[in-house]
N, C-alpha and C positions, 0 to 999 in steps of 0.2 A: 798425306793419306794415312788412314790408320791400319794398324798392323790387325790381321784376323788372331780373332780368342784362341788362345792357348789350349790344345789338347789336354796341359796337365791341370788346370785353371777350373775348377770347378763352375757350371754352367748357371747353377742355382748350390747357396747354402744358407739354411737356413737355420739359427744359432741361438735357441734356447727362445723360442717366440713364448710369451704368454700374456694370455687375453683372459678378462675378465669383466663379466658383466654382472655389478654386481657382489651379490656373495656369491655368484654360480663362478665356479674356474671353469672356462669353457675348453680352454688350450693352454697345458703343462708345459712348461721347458721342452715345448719341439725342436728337435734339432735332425736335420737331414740335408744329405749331400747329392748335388747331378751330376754328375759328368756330363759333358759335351757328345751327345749320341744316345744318354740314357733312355730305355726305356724304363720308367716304372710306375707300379699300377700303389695307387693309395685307397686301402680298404679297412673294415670296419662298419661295427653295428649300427644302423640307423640312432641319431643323437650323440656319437663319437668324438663330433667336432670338425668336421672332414669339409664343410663347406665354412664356416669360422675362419679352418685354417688357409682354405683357399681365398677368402676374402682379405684376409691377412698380408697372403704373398701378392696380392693384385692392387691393394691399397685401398681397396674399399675399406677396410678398416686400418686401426693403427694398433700395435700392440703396445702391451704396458711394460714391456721388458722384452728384450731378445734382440737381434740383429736379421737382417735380411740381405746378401749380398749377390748380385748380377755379374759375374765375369771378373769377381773380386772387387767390384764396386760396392760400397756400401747404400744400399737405396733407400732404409726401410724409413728415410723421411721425405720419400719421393713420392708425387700423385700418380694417381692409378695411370693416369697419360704419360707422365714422364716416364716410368716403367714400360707402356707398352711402347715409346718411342726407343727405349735400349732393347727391346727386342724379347719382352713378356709380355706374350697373347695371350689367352684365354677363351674358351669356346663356354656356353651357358647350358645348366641344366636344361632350365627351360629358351625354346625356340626365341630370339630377339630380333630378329629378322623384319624390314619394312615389306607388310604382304601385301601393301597396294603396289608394288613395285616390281620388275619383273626380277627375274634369277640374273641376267647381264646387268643392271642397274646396278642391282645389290652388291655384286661384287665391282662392278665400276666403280661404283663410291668410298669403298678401300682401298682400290686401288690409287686413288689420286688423292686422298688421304695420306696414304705411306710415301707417297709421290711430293709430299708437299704444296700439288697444285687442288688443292679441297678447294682454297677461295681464287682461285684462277680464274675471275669471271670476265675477263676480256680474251679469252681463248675458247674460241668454239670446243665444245668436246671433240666434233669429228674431226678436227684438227690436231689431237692430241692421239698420232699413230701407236705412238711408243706406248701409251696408257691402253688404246684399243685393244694392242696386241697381248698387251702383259692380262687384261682378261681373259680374253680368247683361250688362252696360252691355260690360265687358271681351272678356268669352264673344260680345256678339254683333259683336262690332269684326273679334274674328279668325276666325269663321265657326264658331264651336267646339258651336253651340248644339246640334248632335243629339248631338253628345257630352257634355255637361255633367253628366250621370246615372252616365256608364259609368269605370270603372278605368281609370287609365291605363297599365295594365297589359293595355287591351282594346283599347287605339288602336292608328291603326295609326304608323308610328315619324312619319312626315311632320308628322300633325298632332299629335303628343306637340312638337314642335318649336314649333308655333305657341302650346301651352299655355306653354311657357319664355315665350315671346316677349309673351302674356297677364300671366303672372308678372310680367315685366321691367316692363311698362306699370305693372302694378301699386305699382310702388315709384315712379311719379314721376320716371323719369328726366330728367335735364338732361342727361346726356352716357352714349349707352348704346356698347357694347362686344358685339359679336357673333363670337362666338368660332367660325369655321366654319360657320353656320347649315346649310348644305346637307350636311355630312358625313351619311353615310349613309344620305340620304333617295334613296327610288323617283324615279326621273327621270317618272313619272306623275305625283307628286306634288309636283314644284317649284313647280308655276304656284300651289299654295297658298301657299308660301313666298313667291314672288316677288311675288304679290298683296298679303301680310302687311306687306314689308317696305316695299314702294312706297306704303305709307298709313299707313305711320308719322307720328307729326305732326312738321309739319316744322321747329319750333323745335328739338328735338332737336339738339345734334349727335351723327352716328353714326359711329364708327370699325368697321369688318370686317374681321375678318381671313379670308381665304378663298383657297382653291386653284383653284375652281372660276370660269374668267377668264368663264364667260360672265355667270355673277353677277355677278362684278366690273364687267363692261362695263356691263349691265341698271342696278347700285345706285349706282356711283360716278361722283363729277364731280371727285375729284382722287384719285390715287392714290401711295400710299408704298410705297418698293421696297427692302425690308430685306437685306442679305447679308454674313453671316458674323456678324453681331450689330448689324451699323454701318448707317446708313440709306446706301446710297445716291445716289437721287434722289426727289424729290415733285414732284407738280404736276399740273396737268388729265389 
């Protein structure tokens, strides 16, 4: 059995990343540290490089110089899967969500995903208690229960955002990645986001990237300030 991550053991570090496309330098020698519980909010001007660098730690891309390390693991030659299998999730700007499907679906299929039984196809679902429950359990965490029946093609966008956010639980994060959470949502509907996100467990660390400084102020206890590709500054 393995031993849980080290309190002193940085959560996420990330060690001189640089991306280039091109002649454009998209992402300078980024370097930034998590701790294990962090919160912090990553901010800057629209074209900064702030989704680049989040492509970067998730794998969708590869950089041309820097390191990427997970719990002191070195990952940054790992696919975006292998990453999210150590326990780097990511929630998406935009909604990715299957909206022919209902809200318990959706997160059913992460769950038995992280479960390892995704191709389990000689196991009825409703035979898989332990899987039912661990949604259930998900669904009532982020308030999602009167929806868990309906399309999420029928929600409305706000709490389509908390089913991501259900999802992301679902895989067990160690270090999750909130890519904008609040983009597009009804300003009647933040205070479910903002409910969501303040009862996140707090072993997590969390990086945010977000525009919206009053989220920022609300989620974060230290914040990184990315411009032109390059960090900046960091710190409370």
């Amino acid at each position: 059995m393995s031993n849980p991550p080290s309190a002193t053991v940085p959560a996420l570090e990330i060690l001189g990343l640089d991306k280039r496309f091109g002649a454009l330098h998209v992402t300078r020698q980024v370097s930034l540290r998590l701790m294990p519980g962090a919160r912090t909010a990553l901010i800057g001007p629209n074209g900064a490089g702030k989704t680049t660098l989040v492509n970067l730690l998730t794998g969708v891309l590869r950089p041309d110089a820097g390191q990427l390390q997970l719990f002191g693991e070195d990952v940054t030659g790992r696919t975006a899967a292998q990453r999210t299998r150590r326990g780097l999730v990511r929630t998406f700007q935009i909604s990715s969500l299957f909206a022919g499907l209902t809200v318990f679906e959706n997160v059913y299929i992460a769950v038995t995903q992280a479960s390892g039984s995704a191709f389990d196809f000689w196991r009825p679902a409703g035979r898989r208690a332990d899987l039912l429950d661990r949604t259930e359990a998900l669904i009532g965490a982020l308030k999602l229960g009167d929806d868990r029946h309906r399309r999420v093609s029928e929600v409305a966008y706000g709490r389509q955002r908390l089913v991501e956010i259900a999802i992301a639980l679902a895989m067990k994060p160690k270090v999750l990645l909130l890519d904008e959470p609040a983009a597009g949502i009804p300003s009647n509907e933040l205070d479910l986001l903002h409910g969501a996100i303040d009862s996140l467990p707090a072993d997590i660390a969390v990086l945010m990237i977000e525009h919206d400084m009053h989220m920022v102020r609300r989620f974060a206890s230290e914040v990184a300030v990315l411009v032109d590709g390059a960090l900046l500054m960091s710190g409370p």
